[in-house]
C-alpha positions in Angstrom: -4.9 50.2 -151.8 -4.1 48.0 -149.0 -2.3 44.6 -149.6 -5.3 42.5 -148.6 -7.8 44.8 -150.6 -5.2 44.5 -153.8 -5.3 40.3 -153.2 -9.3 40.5 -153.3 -9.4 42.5 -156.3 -6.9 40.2 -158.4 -8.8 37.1 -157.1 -11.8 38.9 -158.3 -10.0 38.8 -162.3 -9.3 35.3 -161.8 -12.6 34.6 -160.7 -14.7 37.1 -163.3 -12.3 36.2 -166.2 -10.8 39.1 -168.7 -10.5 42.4 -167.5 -10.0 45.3 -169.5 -6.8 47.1 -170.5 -7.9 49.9 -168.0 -8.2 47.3 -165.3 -5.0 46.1 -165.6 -2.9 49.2 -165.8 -5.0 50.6 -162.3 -4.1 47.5 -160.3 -0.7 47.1 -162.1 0.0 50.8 -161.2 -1.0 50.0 -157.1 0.9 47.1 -157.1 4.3 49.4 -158.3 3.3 52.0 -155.5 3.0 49.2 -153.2 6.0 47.4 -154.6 4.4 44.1 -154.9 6.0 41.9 -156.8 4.1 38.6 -155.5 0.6 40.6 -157.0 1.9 41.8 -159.9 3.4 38.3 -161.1 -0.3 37.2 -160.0 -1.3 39.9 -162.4 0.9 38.6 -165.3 0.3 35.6 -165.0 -3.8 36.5 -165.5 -3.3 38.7 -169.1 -1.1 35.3 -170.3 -3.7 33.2 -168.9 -6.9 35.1 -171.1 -4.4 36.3 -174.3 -4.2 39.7 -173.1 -2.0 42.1 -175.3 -1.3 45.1 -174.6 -1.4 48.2 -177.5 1.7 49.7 -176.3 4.4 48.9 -174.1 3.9 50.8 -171.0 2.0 47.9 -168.8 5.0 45.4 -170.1 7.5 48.3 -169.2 6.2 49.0 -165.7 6.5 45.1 -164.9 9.6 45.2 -166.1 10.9 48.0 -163.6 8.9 46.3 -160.8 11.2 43.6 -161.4 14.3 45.1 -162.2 13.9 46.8 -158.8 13.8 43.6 -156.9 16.7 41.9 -158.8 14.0 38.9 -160.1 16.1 38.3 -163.0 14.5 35.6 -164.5 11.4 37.2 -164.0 12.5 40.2 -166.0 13.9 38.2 -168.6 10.9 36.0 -169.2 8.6 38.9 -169.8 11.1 40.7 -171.8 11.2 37.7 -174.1 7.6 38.1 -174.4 6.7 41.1 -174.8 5.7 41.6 -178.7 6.4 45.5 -178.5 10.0 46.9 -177.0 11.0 50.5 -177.0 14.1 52.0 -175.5 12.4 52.6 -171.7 11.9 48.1 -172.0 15.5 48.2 -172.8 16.8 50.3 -170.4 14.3 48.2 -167.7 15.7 44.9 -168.8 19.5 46.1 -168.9 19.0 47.7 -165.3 17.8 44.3 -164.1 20.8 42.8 -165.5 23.4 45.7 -163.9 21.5 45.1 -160.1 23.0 41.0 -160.8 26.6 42.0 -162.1 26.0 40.6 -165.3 25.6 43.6 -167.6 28.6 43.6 -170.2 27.2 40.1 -170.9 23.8 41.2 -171.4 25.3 44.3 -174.0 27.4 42.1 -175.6 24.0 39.4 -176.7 21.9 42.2 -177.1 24.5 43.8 -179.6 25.4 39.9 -181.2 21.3 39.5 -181.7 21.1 43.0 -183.4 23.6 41.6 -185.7 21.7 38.9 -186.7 18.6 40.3 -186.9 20.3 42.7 -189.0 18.1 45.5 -186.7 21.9 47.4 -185.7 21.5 49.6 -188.4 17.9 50.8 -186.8 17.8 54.3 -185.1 16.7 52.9 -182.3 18.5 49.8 -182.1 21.9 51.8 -182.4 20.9 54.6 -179.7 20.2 51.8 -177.2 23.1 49.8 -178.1 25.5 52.9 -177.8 23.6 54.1 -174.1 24.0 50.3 -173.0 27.7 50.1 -173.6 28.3 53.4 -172.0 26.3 52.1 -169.0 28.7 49.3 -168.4 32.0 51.5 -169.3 32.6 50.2 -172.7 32.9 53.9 -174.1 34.9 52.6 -176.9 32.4 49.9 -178.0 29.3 52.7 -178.2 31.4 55.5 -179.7 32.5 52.5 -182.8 28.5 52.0 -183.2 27.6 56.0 -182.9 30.2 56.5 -185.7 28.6 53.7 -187.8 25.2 55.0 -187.8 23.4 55.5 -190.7 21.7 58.7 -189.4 21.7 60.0 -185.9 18.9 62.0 -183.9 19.0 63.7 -180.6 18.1 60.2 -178.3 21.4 59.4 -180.5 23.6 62.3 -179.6 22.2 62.3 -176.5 23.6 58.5 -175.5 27.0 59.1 -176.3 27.3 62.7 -174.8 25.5 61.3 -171.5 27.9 58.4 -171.7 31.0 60.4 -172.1 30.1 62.1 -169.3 28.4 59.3 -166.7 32.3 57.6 -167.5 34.5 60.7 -166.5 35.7 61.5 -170.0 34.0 65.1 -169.3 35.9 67.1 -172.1 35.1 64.5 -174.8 31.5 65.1 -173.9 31.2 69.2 -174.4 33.4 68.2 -177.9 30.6 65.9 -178.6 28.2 68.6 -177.6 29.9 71.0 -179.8 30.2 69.3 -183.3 26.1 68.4 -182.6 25.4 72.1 -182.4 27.5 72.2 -185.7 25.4 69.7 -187.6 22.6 72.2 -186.7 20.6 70.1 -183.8 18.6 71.2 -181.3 19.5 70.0 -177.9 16.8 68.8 -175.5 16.6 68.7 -171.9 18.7 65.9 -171.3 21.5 67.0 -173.2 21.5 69.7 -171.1 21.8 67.9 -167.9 24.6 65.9 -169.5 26.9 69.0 -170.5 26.0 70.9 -167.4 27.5 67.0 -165.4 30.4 67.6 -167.1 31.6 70.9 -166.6 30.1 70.4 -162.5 32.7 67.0 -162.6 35.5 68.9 -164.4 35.1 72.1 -162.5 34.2 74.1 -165.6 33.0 77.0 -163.8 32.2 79.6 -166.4 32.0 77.1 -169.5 28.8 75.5 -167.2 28.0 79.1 -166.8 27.7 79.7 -170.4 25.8 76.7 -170.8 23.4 76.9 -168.3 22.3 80.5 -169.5 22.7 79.6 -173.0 19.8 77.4 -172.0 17.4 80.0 -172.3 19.6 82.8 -174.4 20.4 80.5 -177.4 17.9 78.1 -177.2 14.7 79.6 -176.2 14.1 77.0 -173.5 13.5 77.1 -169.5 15.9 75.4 -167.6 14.5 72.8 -165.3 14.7 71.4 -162.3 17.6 69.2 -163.2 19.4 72.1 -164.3 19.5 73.8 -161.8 20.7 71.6 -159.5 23.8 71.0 -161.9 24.3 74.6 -162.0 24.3 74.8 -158.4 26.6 71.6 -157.8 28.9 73.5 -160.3 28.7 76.5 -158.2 29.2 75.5 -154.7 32.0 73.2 -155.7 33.4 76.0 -157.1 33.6 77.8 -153.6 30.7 80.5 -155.3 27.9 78.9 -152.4 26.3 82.2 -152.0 25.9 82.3 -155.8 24.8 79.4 -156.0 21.9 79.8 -152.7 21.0 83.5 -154.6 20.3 81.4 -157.9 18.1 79.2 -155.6 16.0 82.0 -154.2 15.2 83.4 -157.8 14.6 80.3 -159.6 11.1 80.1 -161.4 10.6 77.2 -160.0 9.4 76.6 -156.3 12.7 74.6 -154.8 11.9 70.7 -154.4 13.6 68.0 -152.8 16.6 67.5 -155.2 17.3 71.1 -155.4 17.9 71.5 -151.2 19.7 67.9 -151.5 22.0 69.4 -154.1 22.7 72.1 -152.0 23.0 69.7 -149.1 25.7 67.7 -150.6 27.9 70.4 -151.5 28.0 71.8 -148.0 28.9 68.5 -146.8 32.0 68.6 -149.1 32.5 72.5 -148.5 32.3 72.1 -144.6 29.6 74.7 -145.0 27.3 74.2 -142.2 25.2 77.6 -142.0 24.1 76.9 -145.8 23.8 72.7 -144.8 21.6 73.9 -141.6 19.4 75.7 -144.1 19.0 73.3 -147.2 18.6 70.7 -144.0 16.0 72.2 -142.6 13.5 72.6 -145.9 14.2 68.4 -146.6 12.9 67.6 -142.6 9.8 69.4 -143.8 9.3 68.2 -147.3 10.6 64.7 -146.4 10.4 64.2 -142.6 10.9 60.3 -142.7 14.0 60.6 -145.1 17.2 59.6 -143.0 19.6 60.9 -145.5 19.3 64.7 -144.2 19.7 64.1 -141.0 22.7 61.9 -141.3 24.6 64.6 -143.7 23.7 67.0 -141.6 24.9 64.8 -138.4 28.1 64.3 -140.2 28.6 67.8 -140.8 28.6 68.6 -137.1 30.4 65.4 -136.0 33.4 66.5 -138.6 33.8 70.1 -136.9 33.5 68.4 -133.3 30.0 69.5 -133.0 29.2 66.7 -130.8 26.4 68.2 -129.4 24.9 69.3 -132.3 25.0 65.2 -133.4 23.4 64.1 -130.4 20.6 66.9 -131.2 20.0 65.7 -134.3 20.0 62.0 -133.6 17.6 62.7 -130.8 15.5 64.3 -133.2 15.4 61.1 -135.6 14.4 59.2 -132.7 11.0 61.4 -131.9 10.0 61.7 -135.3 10.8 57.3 -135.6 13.2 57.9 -138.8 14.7 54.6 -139.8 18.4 54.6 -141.0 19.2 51.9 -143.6 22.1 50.0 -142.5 25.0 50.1 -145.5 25.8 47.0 -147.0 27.3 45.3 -149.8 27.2 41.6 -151.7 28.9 40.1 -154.3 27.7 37.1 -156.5 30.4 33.9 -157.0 29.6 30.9 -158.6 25.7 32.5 -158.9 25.2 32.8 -155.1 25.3 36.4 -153.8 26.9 36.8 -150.4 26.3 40.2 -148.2 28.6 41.7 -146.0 27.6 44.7 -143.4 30.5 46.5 -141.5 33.1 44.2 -139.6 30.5 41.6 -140.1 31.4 37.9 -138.2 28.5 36.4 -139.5 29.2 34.6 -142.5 30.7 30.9 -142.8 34.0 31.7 -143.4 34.5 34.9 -141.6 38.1 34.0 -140.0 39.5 33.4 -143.4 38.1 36.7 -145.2 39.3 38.7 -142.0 42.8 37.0 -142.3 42.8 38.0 -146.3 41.8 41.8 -145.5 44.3 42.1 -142.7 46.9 41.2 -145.4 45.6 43.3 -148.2 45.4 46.4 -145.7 49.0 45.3 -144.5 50.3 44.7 -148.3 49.0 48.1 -149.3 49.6 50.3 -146.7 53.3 49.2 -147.8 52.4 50.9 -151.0 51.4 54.0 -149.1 47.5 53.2 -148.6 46.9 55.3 -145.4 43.1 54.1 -143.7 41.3 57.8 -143.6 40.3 57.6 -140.0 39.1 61.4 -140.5 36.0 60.0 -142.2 35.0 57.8 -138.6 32.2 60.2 -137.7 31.8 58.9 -134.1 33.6 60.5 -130.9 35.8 57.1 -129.9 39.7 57.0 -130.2 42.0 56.5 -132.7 42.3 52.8 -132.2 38.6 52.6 -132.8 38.6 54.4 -135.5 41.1 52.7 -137.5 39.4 49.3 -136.6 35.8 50.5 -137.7 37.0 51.9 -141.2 39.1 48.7 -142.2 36.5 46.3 -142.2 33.7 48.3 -144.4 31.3 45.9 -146.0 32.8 46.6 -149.5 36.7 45.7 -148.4 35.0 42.4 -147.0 33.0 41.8 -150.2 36.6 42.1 -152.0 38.5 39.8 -149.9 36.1 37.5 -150.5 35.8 37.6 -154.2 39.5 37.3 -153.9 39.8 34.1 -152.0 36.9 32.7 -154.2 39.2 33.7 -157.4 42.6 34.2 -156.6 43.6 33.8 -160.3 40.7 34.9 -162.5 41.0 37.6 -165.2 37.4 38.7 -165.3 36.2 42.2 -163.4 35.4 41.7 -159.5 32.6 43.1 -159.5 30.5 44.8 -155.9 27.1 45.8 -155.3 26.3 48.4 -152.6 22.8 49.8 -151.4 24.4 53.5 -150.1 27.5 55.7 -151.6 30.8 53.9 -151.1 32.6 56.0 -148.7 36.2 58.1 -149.7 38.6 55.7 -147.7 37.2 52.6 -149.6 37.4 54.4 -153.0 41.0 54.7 -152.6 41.4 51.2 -150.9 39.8 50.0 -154.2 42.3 51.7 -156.3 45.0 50.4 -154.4 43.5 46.9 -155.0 43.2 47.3 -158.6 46.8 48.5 -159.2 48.2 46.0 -157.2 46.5 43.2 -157.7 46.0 43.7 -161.4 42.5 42.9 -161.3 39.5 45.4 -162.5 37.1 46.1 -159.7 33.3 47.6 -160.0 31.4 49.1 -157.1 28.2 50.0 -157.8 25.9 52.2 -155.8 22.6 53.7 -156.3 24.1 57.3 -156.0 27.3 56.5 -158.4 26.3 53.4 -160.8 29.8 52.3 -160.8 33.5 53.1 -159.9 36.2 51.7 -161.9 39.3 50.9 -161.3 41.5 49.1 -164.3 44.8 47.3 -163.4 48.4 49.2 -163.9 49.7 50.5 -166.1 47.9 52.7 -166.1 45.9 53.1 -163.3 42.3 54.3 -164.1 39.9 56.5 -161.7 37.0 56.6 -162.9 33.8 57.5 -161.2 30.8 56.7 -163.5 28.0 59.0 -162.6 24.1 58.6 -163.0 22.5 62.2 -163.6 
């Protein structure tokens, strides 16, 4: 439905009165695929205006996402404090709004405080949500204290705090976890799976994530899906077993999709494995032609082995088929204004003081042995270049500024990124953290957070969404 066809039909509701629940979920549901948030606050706004109540939560819940996905906070929040029915897919919505803004250990901390009072914490499904909202924001500690306190436990339950262990790095906590729930005689679901098969993939459990994976169907009578897979093969090609790992592709049930060929992807880009990378390459150009991310792995791939060629090949064949790359960027919120950086960006007000600050953070740590990785520059330029174009990533900007804006505060710096952060500024960031004594957040769509806690001892820990 096109935008002015969608603004008819709401003006239509506004001008025929109440429309029916069926109504509203058909143009709510077009104005998610068109990801219009103007309409769809236009919607809202119409169901308050005639007393419309939904029966269930899933027109509330889909707003809420809409707006989650567009950072509209208070929008968010307003419905949420509406909405007469919540489940654990509002929570999740409303806490994902809250992680896009930086301010999601405060949101877990009220939730958790209003639980209490509404003496609800003892509820299944209060408890399950409050332990999966304190693993979201690292506080493993916090959700293991309320998993241990509940009453009774299910699989969502389980589920939580073995996903949690796992998203936070604490990988052989999780397949313990795992274990003493197959000892209380519970039957894992899919998602469990996918958070024991993360694990072993992120510890390099090879033939435990074997086991697992086949247990799958062996043990529990169960076809592994999708998801699954792609662990299994992750696992595998990590592993250096990449031809294992493309023969399990070729005689999955399932036809391959998009995520299974990314997976694959992703671990030729780390292997250096180009004739496997051409391959998985090639299927995502076909199922996904106007996705950039392909191309550019597959770029990168050929630019690291001096393919230069190859690159131009590929970027020429962007340019016929008009695929748009997304320019990487990063913002940080101080004093409830959000600032953005890009790469060496000049074009924010106070651009010769954060470029002084990052010149002496690089200088200070290199000191401490921080080396810039020029071997991640992907462009044919010399050294010089190089080194310039990797110290000034939009994420080391975002941290020198945070840092001038406050020099002496306790509180986690926290930075927001639309792409991956890249290896050189991982490191940078752990650098910063240990010697600075400050603990740092970057938070991507592909890894929801890195943290980094202050000295001693110095923490590395990738927090992973599966």
């Amino acid at each position: 439905m096109k935008v002015r066809t969608l603004r008819h039909a709401i003006g239509s509701l506004y001008v025929g009165g109440q429309a029916t629940a069926e109504e509203y979920t058909r143009l709510l549901l077009e104005c998610v695929r068109a990801n219009d948030v103007y309409h769809a606050k236009q919607l809202q706004s119409h169901m308050e205006l005639h007393c419309f109540t939904p029966t269930d939560t899933f027109l509330h819940n889909r707003l809420l996402h809409l707006y989650a996905k567009f950072g509209k906070i208070s929008d968010a929040r307003n419905l949420f404090d509406k909405m007469p029915l919540k489940d654990v897919i509002s929570w999740n919505a409303m806490l994902s709004a809250y992680a896009k803004s930086g301010s999601i250990e405060n949101l877990t901390a009220a939730v958790h405080a209003k639980a209490i009072l509404l003496r609800v914490d003892n509820d299944l499904l209060v408890s399950s949500a409050l332990a999966d909202m304190y693993c979201k924001c690292g506080a493993v500690r916090d959700a293991r204290l309320v998993f241990d306190l509940m009453q009774s436990r299910n699989v969502v339950s389980w589920n939580a705090m073995i996903g949690g262990y796992a998203q936070n790095g604490q990988d052989l906590q999780a397949l313990a976890l795992y274990k003493k729930m197959l000892q209380e005689n519970l039957k894992p679901d899919s998602i469990t799976f996918v958070a024991v098969l993360s694990a072993c993939n992120h510890a390099g459990l090879t033939e435990e994530g074997r086991r697992y994976f086949w247990s799958i169907s062996e043990q529990h009578g169960s076809v592994p899906t999708l998801d699954h897979y792609s662990c299994i093969i992750s696992l595998l090609g990590r592993s250096g077993c990449m031809r294992e790992a493309v023969d399990l592709i070729r005689n999955m049930p399932h036809e391959p999709n998009s995520l299974i060929w990314s997976t694959l992807l992703s671990v030729c880009a780390i292997k250096g494995d180009i004739e496997h990378g051409e391959m998985a390459a090639k299927f995502l150009f076909e199922m996904e032609p106007l996705n950039a991310g392909p191309y550019i792995m597959l770029s990168n791939m050929y630019a690291a082995s001096g393919r230069w060629e190859d690159v131009a090949t590929v970027r020429s064949l962007m340019k016929s088929k008009n695929v748009k790359k997304f320019a990487a960027y990063s913002w940080i919120e101080v004093d409830n204004e959000v600032h953005k950086f890009v790469a060496e960006d000049r074009t924010h007000p106070e651009t010769e003081i954060i470029y002084k600050e990052l010149s002496r953070l690089i200088k200070k740590f290199q000191e401490a042995g921080f080396m810039p990785d020029t071997k991640l520059v992907l462009h044919n330029v010399v050294e010089e270049e190089k080194l310039a174009s990797i110290c000034y990533h939009s994420e080391k900007l975002a941290l020198a500024f945070g840092l001038i804006k406050k020099p002496q505060a306790t509180t986690p710096i926290r930075i927001m990124k639309n792409i991956r952060v890249c290896g050189d500024c991982h490191v940078f960031m752990k650098f910063a953290s240990k010697i600075i004594g400050r603990e740092l957040g970057d938070a991507s769509p592909d890894v929801l957070e890195y943290r980094h806690g202050p000295t001693p001892p110095m923490r590395d820990v990738r927090k992973r969404r599966f």
